[in-house]
C-alpha positions in Angstrom: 96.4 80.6 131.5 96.0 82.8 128.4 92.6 82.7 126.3 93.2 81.4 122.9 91.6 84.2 121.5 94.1 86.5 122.8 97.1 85.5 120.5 94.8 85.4 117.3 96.6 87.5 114.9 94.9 90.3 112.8 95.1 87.7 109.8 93.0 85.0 112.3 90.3 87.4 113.7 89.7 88.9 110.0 89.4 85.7 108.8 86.8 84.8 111.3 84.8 87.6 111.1 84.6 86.9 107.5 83.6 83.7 107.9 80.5 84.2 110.3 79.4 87.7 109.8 77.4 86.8 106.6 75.3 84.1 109.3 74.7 87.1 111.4 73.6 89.9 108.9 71.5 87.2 107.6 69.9 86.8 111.0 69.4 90.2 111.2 68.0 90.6 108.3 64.7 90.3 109.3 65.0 93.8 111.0 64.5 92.0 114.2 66.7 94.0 116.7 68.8 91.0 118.7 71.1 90.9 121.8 74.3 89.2 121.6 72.8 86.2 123.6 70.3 86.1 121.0 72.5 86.1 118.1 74.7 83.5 119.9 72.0 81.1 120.9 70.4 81.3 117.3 73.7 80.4 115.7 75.5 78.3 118.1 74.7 74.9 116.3 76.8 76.3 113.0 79.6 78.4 114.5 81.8 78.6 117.5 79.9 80.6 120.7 83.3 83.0 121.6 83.2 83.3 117.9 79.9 84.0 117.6 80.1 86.5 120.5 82.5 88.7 119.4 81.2 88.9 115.7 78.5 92.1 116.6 80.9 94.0 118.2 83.6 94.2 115.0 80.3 94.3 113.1 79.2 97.8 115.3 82.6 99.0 114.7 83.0 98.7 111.4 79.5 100.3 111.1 77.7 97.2 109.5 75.4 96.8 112.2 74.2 99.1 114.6 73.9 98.8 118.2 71.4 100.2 120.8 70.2 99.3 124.2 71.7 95.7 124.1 70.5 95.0 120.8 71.6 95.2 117.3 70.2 95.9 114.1 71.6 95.8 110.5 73.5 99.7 110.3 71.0 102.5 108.5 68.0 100.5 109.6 67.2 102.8 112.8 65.6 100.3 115.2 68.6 99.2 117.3 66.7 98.7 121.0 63.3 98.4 119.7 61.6 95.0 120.5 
């Protein structure tokens, strides 16, 4: 069986990204420094969990949020892994 999330096109992913990554910088706009878990569990009731899940990571890559030691923090704030 194929995970539905592998044949989302470019167009899909983008488009869900756009959708939830202004929940997550929100959330982490508090400076707090989160883990994935954390920023699934906290927005779970609004947006899909695999969603959710994936959302840091294109966030990292893109360099919108940073990432350190499991956690992330909005980019240019310097406190990924603190906390």
């Amino acid at each position: 069986m194929v995970a539905q999330w592998m044949l989302a096109s470019s167009a899909d992913t983008a488009a869900t990204i756009a959708r939830i990554a202004p929940a997550v910088l929100a959330l982490l706009g508090d400076g707090v420094p989160r883990s994935r878990r954390a920023i699934v569990a906290a927005l779970a009731d609004r947006h899909p969990k695999d969603e959710v899940a994936r959302t840091p990571m294109r966030l990292a890559v893109t360099d919108r949020l940073a990432e350190a030691g499991g956690k992330y923090t909005l980019a240019g704030t310097g406190e990924a892994g603190r906390g």
